[in-house]
C-alpha positions as CSV (number, residue, x, y, z in Angstrom):
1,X,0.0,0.0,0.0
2,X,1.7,3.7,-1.1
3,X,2.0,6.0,1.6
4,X,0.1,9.3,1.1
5,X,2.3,11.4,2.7
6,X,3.7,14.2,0.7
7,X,7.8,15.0,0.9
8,X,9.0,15.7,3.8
9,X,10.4,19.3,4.3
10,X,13.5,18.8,6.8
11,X,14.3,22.1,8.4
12,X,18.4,22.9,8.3
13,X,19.8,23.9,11.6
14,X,20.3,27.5,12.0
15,X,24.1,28.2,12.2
16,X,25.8,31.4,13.5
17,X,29.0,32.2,14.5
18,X,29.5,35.0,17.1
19,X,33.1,36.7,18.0
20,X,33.3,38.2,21.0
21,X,35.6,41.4,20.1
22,X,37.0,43.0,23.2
23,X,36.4,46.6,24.6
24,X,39.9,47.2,24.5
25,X,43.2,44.9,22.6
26,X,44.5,43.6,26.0
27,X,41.6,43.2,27.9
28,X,42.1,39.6,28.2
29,X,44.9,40.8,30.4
30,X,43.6,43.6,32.3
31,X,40.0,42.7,33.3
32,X,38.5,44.2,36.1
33,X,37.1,42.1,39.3
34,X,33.7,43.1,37.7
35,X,34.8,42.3,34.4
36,X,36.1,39.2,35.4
37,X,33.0,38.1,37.5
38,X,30.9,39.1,34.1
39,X,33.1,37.0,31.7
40,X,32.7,33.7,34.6
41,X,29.0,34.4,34.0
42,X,29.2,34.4,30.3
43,X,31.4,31.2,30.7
44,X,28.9,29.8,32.2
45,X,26.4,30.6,30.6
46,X,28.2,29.0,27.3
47,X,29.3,25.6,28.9
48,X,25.0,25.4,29.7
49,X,24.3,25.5,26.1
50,X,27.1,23.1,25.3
51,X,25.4,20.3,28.1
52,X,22.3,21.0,26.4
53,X,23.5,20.6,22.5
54,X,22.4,23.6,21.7
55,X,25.9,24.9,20.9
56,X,28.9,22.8,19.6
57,X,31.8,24.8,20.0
58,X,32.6,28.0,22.4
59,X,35.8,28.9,23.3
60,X,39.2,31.5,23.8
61,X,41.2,32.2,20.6
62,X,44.7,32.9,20.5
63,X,45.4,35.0,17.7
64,X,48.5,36.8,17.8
65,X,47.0,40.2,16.8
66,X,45.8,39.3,20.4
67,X,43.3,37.1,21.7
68,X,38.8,37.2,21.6
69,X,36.7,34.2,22.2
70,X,33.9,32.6,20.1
């Protein structure tokens, strides 16, 4: 017996890719407490999405113009 169902439409993931550019070129350096406490948040807030698979990658990038995280 033939299916009636039509062709299934698959939906592609939705891909982005977000650079964090500091506020200042050595700020990976010279962070404030608060800045420091905000950036642990963030961190967090990343590694959730990765437990969830929501995200695949996040992470700092060492680039010798300096470094900025994705």
């Amino acid at each position: 017996m033939a299916s009636n169902d039509g062709p299934r439409e698959t939906k592609a993931p939705s891909i982005f890719h977000c650079r964090l550019i500091p506020p200042r070129p050595d700020f990976a350096f010279t962070m404030t407490e608060e800045e420091r406490e905000l950036m642990g948040r963030h961190a967090d807030y990343l590694r959730g999405k990765l437990r969830e698979g929501t995200m695949i990658l996040a992470g700092r990038v060492a680039d010798p113009a300096g470094p900025w995280g994705c």
